[in-house]
Structures are given as C-alpha cells and as structure tokens.
C-alpha positions in Angstrom: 30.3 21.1 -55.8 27.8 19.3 -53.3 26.3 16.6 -55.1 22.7 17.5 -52.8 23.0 21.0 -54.0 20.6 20.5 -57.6 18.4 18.5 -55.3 17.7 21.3 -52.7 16.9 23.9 -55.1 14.4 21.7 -57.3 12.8 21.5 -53.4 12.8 25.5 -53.4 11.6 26.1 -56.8 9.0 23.4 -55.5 7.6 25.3 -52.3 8.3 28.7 -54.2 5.2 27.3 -56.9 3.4 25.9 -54.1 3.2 29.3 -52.0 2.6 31.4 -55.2 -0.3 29.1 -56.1 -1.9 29.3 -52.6 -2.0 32.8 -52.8 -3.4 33.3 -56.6 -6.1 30.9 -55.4 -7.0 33.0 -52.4 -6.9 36.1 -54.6 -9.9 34.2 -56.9 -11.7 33.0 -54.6 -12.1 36.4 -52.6 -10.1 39.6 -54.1 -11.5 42.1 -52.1 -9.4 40.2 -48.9 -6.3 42.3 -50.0 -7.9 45.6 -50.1 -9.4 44.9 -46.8 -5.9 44.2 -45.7 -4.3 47.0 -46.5 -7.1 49.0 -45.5 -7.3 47.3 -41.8 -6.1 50.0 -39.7 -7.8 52.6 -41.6 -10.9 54.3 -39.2 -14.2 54.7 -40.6 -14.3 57.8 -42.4 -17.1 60.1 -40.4 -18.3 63.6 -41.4 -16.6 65.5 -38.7 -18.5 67.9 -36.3 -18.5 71.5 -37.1 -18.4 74.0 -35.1 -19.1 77.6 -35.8 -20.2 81.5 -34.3 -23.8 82.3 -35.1 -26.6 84.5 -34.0 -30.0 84.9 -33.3 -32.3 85.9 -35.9 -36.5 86.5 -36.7 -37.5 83.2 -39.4 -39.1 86.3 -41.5 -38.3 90.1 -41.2 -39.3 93.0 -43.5 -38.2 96.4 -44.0 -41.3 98.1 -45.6 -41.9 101.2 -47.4 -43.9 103.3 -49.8 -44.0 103.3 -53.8 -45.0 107.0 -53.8 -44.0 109.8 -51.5 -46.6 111.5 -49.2 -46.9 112.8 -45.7 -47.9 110.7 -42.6 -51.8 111.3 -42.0 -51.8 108.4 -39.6 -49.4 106.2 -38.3 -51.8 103.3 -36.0 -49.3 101.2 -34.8 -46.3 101.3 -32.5 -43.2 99.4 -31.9 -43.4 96.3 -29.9 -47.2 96.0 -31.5 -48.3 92.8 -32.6 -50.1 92.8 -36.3 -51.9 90.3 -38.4 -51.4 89.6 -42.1 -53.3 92.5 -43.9 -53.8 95.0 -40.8 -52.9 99.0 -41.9 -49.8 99.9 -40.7 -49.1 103.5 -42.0 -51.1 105.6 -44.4 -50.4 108.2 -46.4 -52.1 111.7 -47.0 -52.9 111.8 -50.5 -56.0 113.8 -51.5 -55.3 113.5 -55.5 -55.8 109.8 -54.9 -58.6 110.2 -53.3 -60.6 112.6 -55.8 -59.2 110.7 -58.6 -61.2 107.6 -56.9 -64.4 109.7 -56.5 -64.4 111.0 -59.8 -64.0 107.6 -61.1 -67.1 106.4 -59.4 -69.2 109.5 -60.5 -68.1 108.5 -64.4 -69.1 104.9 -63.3 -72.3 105.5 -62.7 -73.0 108.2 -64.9 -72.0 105.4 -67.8 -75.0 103.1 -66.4 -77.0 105.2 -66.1 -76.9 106.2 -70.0 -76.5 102.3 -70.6 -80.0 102.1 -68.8 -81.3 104.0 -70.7 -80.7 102.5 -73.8 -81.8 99.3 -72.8 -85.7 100.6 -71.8 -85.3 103.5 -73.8 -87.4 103.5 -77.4 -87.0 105.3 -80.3 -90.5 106.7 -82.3 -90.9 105.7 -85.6 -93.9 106.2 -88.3 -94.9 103.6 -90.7 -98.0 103.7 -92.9 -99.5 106.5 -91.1 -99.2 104.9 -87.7 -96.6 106.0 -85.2 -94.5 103.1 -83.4 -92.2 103.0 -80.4 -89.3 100.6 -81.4 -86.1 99.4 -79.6 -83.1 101.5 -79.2 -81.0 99.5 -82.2 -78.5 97.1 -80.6 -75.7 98.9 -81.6 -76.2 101.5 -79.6 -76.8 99.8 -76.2 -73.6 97.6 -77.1 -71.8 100.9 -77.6 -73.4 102.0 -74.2 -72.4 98.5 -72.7 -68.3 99.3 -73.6 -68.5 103.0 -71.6 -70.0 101.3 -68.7 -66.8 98.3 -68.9 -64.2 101.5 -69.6 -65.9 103.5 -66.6 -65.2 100.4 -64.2 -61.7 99.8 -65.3 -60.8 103.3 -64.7 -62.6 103.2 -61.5 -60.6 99.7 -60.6 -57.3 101.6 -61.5 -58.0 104.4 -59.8 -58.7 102.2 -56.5 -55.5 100.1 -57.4 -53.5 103.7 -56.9 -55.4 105.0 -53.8 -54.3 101.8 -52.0 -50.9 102.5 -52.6 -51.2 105.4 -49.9 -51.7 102.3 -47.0 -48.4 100.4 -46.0 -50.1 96.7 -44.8 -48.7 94.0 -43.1 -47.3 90.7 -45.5 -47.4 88.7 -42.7 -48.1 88.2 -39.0 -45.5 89.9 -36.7 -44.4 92.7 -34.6 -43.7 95.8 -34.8 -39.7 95.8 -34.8 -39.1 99.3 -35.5 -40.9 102.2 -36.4 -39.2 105.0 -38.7 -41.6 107.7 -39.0 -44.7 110.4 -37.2 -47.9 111.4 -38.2 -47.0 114.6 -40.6 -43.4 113.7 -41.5 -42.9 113.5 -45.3 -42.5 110.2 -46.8 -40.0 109.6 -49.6 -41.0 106.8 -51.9 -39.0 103.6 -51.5 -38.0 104.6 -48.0 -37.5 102.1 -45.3 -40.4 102.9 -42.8 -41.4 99.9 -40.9 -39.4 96.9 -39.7 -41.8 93.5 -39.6 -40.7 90.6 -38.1 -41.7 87.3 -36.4 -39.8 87.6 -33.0 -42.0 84.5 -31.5 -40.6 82.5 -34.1 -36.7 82.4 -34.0 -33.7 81.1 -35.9 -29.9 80.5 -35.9 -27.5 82.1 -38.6 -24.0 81.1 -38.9 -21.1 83.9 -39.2 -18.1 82.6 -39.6 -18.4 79.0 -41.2 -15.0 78.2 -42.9 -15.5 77.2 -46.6 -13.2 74.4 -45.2 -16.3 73.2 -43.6 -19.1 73.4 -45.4 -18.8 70.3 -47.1 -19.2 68.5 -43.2 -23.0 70.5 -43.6 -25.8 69.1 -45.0 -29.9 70.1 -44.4 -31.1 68.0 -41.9 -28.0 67.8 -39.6 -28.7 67.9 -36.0 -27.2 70.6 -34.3 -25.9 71.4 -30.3 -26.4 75.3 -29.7 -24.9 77.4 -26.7 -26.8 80.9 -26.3 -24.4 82.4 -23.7 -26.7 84.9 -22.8 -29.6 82.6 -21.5 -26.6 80.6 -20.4 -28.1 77.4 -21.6 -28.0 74.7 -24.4 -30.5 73.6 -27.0 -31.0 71.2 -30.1 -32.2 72.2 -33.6 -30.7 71.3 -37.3 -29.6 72.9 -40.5 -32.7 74.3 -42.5 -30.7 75.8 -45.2 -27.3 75.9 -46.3 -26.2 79.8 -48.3 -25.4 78.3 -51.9 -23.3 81.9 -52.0 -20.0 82.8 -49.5 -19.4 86.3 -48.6 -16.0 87.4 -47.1 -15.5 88.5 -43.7 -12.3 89.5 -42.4 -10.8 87.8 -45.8 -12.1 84.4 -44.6 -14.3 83.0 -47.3 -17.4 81.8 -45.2 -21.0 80.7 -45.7 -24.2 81.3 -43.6 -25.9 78.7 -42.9 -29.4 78.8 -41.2 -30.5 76.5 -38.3 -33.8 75.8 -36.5 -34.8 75.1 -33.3 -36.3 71.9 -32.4 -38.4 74.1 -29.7 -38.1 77.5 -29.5 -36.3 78.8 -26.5 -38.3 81.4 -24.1 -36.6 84.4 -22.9 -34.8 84.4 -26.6 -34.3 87.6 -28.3 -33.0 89.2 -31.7 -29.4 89.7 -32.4 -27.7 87.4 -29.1 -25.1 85.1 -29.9 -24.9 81.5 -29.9 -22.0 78.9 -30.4 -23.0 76.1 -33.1 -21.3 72.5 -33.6 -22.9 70.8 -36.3 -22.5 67.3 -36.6 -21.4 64.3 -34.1 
C-alpha cells in the first residue's frame, strides 16, 4: 500500500468538513435561499382569465300579479310604457270592496258623532229642590271614545282591502309585457304584468364551469363581446350565485356583471361573450 494514501484521505475528510460547514453556515444565515432555489423556475402563480357565455339582462324585473281575483275594469298602461314608482298599473273591479269602504266610513262618523255628543252633552239632575245640568260621567264618553278608535280601525282595514284591487308599480320601469284586457277575469296570484328597468342593463353568465369560479371574485374587471351590436365593452363582477344549477349536466354558476357604461342600442335577452380576468 502507498505510503501517501492515509495522507490524501485525511485531505478529503478535510475539504468534505470544510464544504459541509460552508453550506450549514449559508443555511443560518439566510434559510429561505434554498426554497427560493428550488422554487426559481416556478412562474408567478396568477388567477387565470375566464371566459364564459352570458346574456343580457334588466338590473331589476318583476312579474306582478293580484292577491285576490276580479275582473279588469281598467287596464291604463301599455307595453313599452314607461311608469314611476307608485303609478296604477291595473285595477280590478270589485264593488264588495268598495261598499265595504263606504260603510266603514258611515260607522266612522256615526261613532263621532255619538262621541260628540257625550262630550257637550249633559245629563239633568235635581238636588235640594233645584234642578242641575251636570256632565255626561266620564265613563261614558271614554266608552264613546273606544267606538270612535274601533270605527277607524275597521275603516283603515277596510281601505287596506280595497287597495288590494290596484296592481302599482315597485319601482321605476317599463312596461315589459302586458298579460291581460279591460273585462278579462283575473285569477289571484296570476302573473299579469312584467316590470323591468330596460335603461339600466346587466350581464348574466350561463355556462361558467364550477372549474372556474374560484378564478371570480366581485370586483373583477371584465372584457364583453355583444355580437349583435358587434362591439366590445368593460364592466366587472357585481355578484357571484353562492348556488350552481345544472345545465346540460355541467355544474355551473351565474354570475352577474355590470357595465362600466351602459351600452346604447342594447336590448333584453342578446348574447354576449365574457372573459373575466387578465
């Protein structure tokens, strides 16, 4: 055996300690340097852009109807019209209503009338010979008092009812559809009028994968394609569905988007192409 040969590997073992130091020391001093190593040629993770069908919708649309049945007396709108908040839409023949309201009022004023009278009314009494004209006893006009409060809340209910005969306006809109003439009957809870806000617009995802929807947040800015005014706009997510429905056995969620400025020429029910995301 090479009489060098125990003095090589004590230089080995030497530069072997030295190396294994250096790198424990680099490991204190900064330990994060090996995870960014191994994580060098990673990309940047990004929330990747989504893209989805969608189509046009009204921000706010009602279907209205009636709590009670009746026929159409008068029907003073038509579709296309343009309503405000409170503004009668439809009203109902009901003459019951009506002469339950009058007969109300009557009974109201009847009741005051008696109360009236037994607050300036006096009863006549004789004491020691001498005849006196003394105050109805409070009893009485308090008792009077409580027909006149009765009288008005049946009058107030009876008002309450006869109101249900007028469909009104929730909000402002237009006239979207209109399901019903002057003298056709009216079956309670029956869809009559559609309401909606056609000047005021919005975007409603249909077929956004449940694969996706974690790319979605409210607030993301949006690139929309309406094919049909053949043109592009910008809006973002306003609300994300927090329940899927299933169409064509693809789990999918709606999501709805706004526009940063409403499009002219835009109209209910055309189709649009959504990406979501950058």
């Amino acid at each position: 055996m090479d009489a060098r040969m125990p003095s090589t590997l004590v230089k080995q073992a030497y530069f072997l300690r030295l190396i294994t130091s250096s790198l424990l020391l680099t490991i204190l001093i900064n330990p994060m340097s090996i995870a960014f190593a191994s994580d060098a040629n990673r990309p940047a993770s990004a929330a990747e852009a989504v893209t989805a069908s969608a189509v046009i919708v009204p921000a706010h649309v009602s279907e209205l109807g009636f709590l009670i049945s009746g026929i159409a007396r008068e029907v003073p709108v038509k579709e296309g019209d343009s309503v405000k908040a409170g503004q009668s839409l439809l009203i109902l023949d009901t003459p019951d209503l009506e002469f339950a309201v009058t007969e109300a009022q009557a009974a109201l004023r009847s009741a005051q009338s008696y109360a009236d009278l037994q607050k300036y009314g006096r009863i006549k009494n004789r004491r020691n010979g001498k005849i006196f004209y003394d105050e109805i006893p409070i009893e009485y006009r308090q008792r009077a008092d409580a027909r006149v409060q009765q009288a008005q809340v049946a009058l107030e209910l009876a008002q309450i009812n006869l109101a249900e005969n007028t469909l009104t306006a929730p909000f402002d809109g237009t006239v979207a559809s209109l399901q019903v003439i002057p003298g056709e009957y009216v079956q309670s809870d029956q869809a009559v009028i559609t309401l909606a806000t056609l000047n005021d617009l919005n975007i409603e995802t249909t077929d956004l994968s449940e694969r996706d929807i974690a790319n979605v947040k409210i607030g993301t800015p949006v690139d929309i394609s309406v094919e049909a005014l053949n043109d592009n706009f910008t809006g973002k997510v306003i609300s994300i569905s927090p329940i899927a429905n299933t169409v064509g056995g693809d789990v999918v969620f709606k999501v709805t988007i706004a526009f940063d400025k409403q499009p002219e020429h835009l109209l209910w029910g055309m189709t649009a192409e959504v990406t979501i995301g950058s």
